[in-house]
C-alpha positions in Angstrom: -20.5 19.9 225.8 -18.5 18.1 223.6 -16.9 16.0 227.1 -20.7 14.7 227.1 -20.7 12.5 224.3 -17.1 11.3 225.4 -18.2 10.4 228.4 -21.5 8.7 227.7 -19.2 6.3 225.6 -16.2 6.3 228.0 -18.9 5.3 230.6 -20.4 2.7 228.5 -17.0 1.2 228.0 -16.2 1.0 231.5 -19.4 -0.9 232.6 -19.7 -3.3 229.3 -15.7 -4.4 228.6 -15.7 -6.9 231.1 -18.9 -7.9 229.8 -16.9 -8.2 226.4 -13.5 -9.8 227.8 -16.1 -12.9 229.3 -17.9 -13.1 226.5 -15.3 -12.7 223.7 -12.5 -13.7 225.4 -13.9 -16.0 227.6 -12.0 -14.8 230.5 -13.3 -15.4 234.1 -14.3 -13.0 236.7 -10.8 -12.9 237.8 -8.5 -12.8 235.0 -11.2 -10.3 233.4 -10.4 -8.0 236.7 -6.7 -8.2 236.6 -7.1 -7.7 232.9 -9.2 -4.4 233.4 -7.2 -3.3 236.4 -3.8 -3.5 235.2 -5.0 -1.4 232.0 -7.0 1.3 234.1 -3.7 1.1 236.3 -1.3 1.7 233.8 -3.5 3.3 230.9 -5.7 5.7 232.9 -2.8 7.3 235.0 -0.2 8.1 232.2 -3.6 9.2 230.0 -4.3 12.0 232.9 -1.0 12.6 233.6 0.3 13.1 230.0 -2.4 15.2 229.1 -1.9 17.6 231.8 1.6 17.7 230.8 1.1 18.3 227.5 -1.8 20.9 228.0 0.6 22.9 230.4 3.9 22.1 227.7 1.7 23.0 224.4 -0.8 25.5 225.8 1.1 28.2 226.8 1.7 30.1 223.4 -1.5 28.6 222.2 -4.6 28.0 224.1 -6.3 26.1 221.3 -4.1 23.3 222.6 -6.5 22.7 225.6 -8.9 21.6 222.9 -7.4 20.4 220.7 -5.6 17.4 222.9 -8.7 16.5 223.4 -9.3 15.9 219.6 -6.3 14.5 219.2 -6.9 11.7 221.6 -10.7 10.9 220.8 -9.8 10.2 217.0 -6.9 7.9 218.3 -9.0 6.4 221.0 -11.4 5.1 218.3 -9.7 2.9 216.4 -7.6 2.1 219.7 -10.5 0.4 221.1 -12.1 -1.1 218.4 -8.8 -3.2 216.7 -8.4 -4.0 220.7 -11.7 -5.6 221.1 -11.9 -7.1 218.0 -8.9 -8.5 218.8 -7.6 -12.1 217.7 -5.8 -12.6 221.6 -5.2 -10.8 224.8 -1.4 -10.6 224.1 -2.8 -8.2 221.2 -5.9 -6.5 222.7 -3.5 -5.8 225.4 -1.4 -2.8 224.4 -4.3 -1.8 222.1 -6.8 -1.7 224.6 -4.0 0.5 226.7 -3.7 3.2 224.2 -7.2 3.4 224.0 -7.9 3.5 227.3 -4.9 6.3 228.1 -6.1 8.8 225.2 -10.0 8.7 226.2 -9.1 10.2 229.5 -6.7 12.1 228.3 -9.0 15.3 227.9 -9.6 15.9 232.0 -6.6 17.7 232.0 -6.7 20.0 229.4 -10.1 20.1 229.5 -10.4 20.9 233.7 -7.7 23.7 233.1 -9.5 25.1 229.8 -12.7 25.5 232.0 -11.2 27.5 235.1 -10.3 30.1 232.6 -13.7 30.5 230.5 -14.8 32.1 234.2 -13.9 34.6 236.4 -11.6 33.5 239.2 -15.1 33.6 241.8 -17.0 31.5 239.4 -14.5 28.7 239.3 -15.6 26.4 242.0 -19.6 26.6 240.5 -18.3 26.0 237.0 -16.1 22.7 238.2 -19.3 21.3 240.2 -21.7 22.2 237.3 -19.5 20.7 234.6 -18.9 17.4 236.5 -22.6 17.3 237.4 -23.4 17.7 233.8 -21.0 14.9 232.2 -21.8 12.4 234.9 -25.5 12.7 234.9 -25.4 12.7 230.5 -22.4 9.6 230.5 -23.6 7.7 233.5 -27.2 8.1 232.6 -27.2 7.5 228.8 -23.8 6.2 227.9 -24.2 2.1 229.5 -27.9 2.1 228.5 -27.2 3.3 225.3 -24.4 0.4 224.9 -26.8 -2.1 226.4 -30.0 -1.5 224.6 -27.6 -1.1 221.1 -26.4 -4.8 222.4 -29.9 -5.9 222.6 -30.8 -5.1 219.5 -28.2 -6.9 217.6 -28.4 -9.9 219.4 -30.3 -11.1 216.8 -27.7 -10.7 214.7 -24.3 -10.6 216.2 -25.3 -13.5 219.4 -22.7 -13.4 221.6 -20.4 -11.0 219.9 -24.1 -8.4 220.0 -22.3 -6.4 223.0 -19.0 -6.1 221.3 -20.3 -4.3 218.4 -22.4 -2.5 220.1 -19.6 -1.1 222.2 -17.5 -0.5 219.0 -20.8 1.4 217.4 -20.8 3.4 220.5 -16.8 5.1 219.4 -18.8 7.0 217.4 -19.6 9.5 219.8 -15.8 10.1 220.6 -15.7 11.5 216.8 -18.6 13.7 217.8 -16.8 14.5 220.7 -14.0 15.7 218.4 -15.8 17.4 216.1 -17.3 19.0 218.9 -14.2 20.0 220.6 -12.1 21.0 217.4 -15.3 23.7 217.0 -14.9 25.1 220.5 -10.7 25.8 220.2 -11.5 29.3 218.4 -13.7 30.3 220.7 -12.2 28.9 223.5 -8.9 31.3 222.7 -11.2 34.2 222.4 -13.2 33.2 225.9 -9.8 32.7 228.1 -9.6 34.6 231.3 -6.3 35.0 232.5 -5.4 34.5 236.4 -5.5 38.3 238.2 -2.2 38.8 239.5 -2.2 39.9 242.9 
């Protein structure tokens, strides 16, 4: 699933970035968690929210738009994130890190809705569980110790700046993601099951 490879680095992000905003930043524990906080506040709601919207705007003449949102946003996320934590200052990692953080989630809309109609209305509920069960056991389980072992082995190289790099190495799987994604719009117009009227 191409939501797999998203995750794994979405995940990675969210455990090592306040690792990176101490380190890089030198931010303490606190100002690192209003940092964070006020950019999963205001980036992660209007990411979910506007790709919902747009899924249900775009979506209805064309179905492919359910995937390709998703595309859309991974390819922006990636260079989102890594100008933001490469950034010279907070004032400009900031609004970068915000966009970034708004288009990876971006796809649970679209994405959600897309997979209720690749199954039969009876089937929903075991597709949602089995979907989520999937993505969070492949991007929980791989994604930060992927990150962390990536920032381990350029330590040697990169010191104290190891984990950041490693983190921006680890964008590459939203571009998978995407490539994925774009793939499955085709057959995901074929595939659509329409709600039974009743």
């Amino acid at each position: 699933m191409p939501t797999d490879e998203a995750q794994g680095a979405g995940y990675g992000l969210a455990l090592w970035t306040p690792s990176v905003m101490m380190r890089s930043f030198h931010l303490d524990l606190l100002s690192t968690g209003n940092f964070l906080a006020s950019l999963l506040l205001v980036g992660g709601c209007a990411g979910v929210f506007v790709g919902g919207w747009l899924a249900d705007r775009l979506g209805g003449a064309d179905r492919g738009w359910y995937a390709k949102l998703p595309v859309i946003a991974w390819i922006i996320s990636v260079p989102a994130w890594a100008f933001g934590l490469f950034a010279p200052s907070l004032w400009i990692a900031w609004p970068l890190l915000l966009v970034g953080n708004a288009v990876n989630i971006l796809w649970l809309g679209p994405v959600s809705t897309a997979l209720q109609h690749l199954v039969s209305r009876p089937m929903r509920a075991t597709a949602s569980a089995s979907f989520l069960f999937i993505i969070n056991l492949i991007g929980l389980g791989a994604g930060p110790l992927l990150m962390g072992r990536l920032s381990d082995a350029l330590k040697a190289t990169y010191g104290a700046d190891a984990l950041r790099n490693a983190a921006v190495a680890c964008l590459g799987f939203y571009l998978l993601a995407a490539l994925l994604m774009f793939l499955a719009v085709g057959p995901l117009k074929r595939s659509w099951v329409p709600d039974e009227i009743s």
